[in-house]
C-alpha positions in Angstrom: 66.2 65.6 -46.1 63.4 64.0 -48.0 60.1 63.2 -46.3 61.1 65.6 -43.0 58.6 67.3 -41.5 59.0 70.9 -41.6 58.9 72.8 -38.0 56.0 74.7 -37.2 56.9 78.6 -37.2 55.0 81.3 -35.5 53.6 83.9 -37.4 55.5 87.5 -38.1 53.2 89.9 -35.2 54.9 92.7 -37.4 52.8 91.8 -40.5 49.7 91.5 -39.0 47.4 94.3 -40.0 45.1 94.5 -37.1 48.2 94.3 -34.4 49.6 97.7 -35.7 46.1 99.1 -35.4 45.5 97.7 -31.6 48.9 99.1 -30.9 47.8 102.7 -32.7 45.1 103.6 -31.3 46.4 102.1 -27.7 49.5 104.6 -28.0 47.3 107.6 -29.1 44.3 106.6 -26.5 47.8 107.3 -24.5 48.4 110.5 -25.4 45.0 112.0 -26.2 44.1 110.8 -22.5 46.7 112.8 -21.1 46.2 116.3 -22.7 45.7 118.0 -19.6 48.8 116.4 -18.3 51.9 116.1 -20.4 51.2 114.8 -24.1 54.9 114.5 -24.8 56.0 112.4 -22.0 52.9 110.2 -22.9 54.2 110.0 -26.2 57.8 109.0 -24.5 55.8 106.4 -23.3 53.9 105.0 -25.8 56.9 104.7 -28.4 58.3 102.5 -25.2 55.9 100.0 -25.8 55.9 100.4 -30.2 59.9 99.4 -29.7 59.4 96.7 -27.6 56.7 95.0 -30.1 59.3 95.7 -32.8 61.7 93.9 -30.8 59.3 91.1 -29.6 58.1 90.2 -33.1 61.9 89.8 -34.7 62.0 86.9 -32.1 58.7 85.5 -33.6 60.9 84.6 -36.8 62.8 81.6 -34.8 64.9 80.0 -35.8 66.1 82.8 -37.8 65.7 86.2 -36.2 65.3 89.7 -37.3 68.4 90.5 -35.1 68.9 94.1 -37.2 64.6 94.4 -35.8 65.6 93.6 -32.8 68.3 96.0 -32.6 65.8 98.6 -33.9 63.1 98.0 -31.3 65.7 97.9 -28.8 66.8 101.6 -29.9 62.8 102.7 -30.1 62.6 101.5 -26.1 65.9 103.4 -25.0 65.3 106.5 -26.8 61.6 106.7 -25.4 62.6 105.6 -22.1 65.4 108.1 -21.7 63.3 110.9 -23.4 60.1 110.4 -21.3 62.5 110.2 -18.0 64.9 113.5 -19.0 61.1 115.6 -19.6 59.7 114.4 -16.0 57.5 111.3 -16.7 57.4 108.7 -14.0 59.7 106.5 -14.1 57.0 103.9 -12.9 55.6 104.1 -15.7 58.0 101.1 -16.8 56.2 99.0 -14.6 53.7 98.6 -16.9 56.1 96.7 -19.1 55.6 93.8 -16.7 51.6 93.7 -16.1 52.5 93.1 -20.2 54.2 90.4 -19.7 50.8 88.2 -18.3 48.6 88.8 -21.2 51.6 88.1 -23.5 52.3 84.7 -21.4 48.7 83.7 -21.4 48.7 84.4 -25.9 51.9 82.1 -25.9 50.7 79.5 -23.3 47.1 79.2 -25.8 49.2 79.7 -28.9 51.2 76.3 -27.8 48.2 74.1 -26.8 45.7 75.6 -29.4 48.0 77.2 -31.7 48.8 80.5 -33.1 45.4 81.8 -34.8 43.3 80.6 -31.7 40.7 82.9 -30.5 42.3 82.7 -26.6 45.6 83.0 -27.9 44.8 86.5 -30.2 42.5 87.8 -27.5 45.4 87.9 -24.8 48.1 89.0 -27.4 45.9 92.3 -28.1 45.4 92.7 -24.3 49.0 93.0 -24.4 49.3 95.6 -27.1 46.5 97.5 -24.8 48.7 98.0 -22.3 50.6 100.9 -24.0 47.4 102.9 -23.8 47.6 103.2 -19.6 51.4 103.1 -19.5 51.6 106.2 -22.0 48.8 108.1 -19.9 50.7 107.6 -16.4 54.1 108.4 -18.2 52.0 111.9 -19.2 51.8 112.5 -14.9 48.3 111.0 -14.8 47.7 108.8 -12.3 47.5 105.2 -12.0 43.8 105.2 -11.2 43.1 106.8 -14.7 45.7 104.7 -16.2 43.7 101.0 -15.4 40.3 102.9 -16.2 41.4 103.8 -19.2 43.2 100.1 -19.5 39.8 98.4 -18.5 37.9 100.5 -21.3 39.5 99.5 -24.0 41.5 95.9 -23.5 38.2 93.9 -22.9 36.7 95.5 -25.9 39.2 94.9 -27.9 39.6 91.5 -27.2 35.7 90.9 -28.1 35.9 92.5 -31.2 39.2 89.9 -32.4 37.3 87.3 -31.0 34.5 88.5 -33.3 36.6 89.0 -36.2 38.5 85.7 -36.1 34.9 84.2 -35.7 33.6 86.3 -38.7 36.8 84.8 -41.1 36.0 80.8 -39.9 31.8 81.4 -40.2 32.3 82.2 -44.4 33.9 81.2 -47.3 35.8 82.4 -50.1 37.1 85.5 -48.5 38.7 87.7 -51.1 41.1 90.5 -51.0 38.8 93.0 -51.4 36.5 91.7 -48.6 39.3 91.3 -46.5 40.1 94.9 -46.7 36.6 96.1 -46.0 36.7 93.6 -42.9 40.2 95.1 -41.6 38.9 98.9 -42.5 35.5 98.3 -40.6 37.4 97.0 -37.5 39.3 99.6 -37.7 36.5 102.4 -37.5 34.9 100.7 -35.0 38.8 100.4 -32.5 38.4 104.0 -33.6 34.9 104.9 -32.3 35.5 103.3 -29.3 38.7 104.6 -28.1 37.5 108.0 -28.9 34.8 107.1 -26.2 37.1 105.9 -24.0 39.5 109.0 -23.9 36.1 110.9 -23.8 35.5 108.9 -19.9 39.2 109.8 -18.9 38.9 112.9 -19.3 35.5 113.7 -17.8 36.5 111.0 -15.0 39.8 113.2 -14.0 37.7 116.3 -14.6 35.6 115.4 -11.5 38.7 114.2 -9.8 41.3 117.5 -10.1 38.1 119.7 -11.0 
């Protein structure tokens, strides 16, 4: 109908550059954390949480979902559930599915009133991708004590450096491709840097704990 105002639609998560890289280096943070534990149960873990953002984000595409995504990321969580279980991981480490579920509540509840590409809303949403990095190090046997250090090194860093970036795209103008890239690549050393610092402080942290 003429003159109808079109419906606001969430962004696709899946096509956002710097979620993928959040959710990377959270998984392998994951697994590199639990060497001296079990790296493949880790993994099991990790790929848990990579299935369920697949999932989440075909929802994202209301009112016309991804269903065939959906399915996918569905498939990506049963597989790595059922894998991580059969090898010996915790089962507990499920659980951290639902300490997700705040961060991704607050993104949504700050994506409504503020809207989609607010700095509140994209800080809590990567806090939310963080949470793969603890959930894949206690699926690996570690225990939970590592699991939130390892969750309180990285998710409050990572929110400060989207907040920095979305800041960084508003502050300047005529942002090109190019630029763009060098801004997403940069970020990307730096997520990089840091979590190799963190896993660095796991390891020496459960090093004086188990000796």
């Amino acid at each position: 109908m003429a003159g109808q105002v079109r419906r606001l639609r969430a962004p696709d998560p899946a096509r956002a550059h710097g979620a993928w890289v959040y959710l990377g280096v959270s998984i392998l943070a994951g697994v590199l954390s639990s060497a001296r534990f079990d790296m493949f149960t880790a993994l099991c873990g990790g790929t848990a949480f990579l299935g369920v953002f697949v999932g989440a984000s075909s929802l994202a595409r209301s009112p016309r979902p991804s269903w065939v995504r959906f399915a996918l990321g569905a498939a990506i969580v049963a597989a790595s559930a059922a894998g991580g279980v059969l090898s010996g991981a915790d089962p507990r480490f499920l659980l951290y599915g639902t300490i997700a579920v705040f961060p991704a509540g607050a993104a949504a509840w700050f994506a409504l009133r503020h809207g989609f590409q607010s700095a509140p809303a994209l800080s809590f949403a990567v806090v939310s991708l963080v949470v793969a990095a603890p959930a894949a190090l206690c699926a690996g046997g570690a225990p939970h004590s590592l699991g939130l250090l390892l969750l309180g090194l990285l998710a409050p860093f990572f929110a400060w450096r989207t907040w920095c970036t979305r800041k960084a795209l508003r502050s300047e103008s005529g942002w090109t491709r190019e630029k763009l890239r060098a801004l997403g690549s940069r970020e990307a050393a730096i997520a990089l840097c840091w979590t190799a610092l963190a896993v660095v402080l796991v390891h020496l942290a459960a090093r004086t704990a188990f000796g």
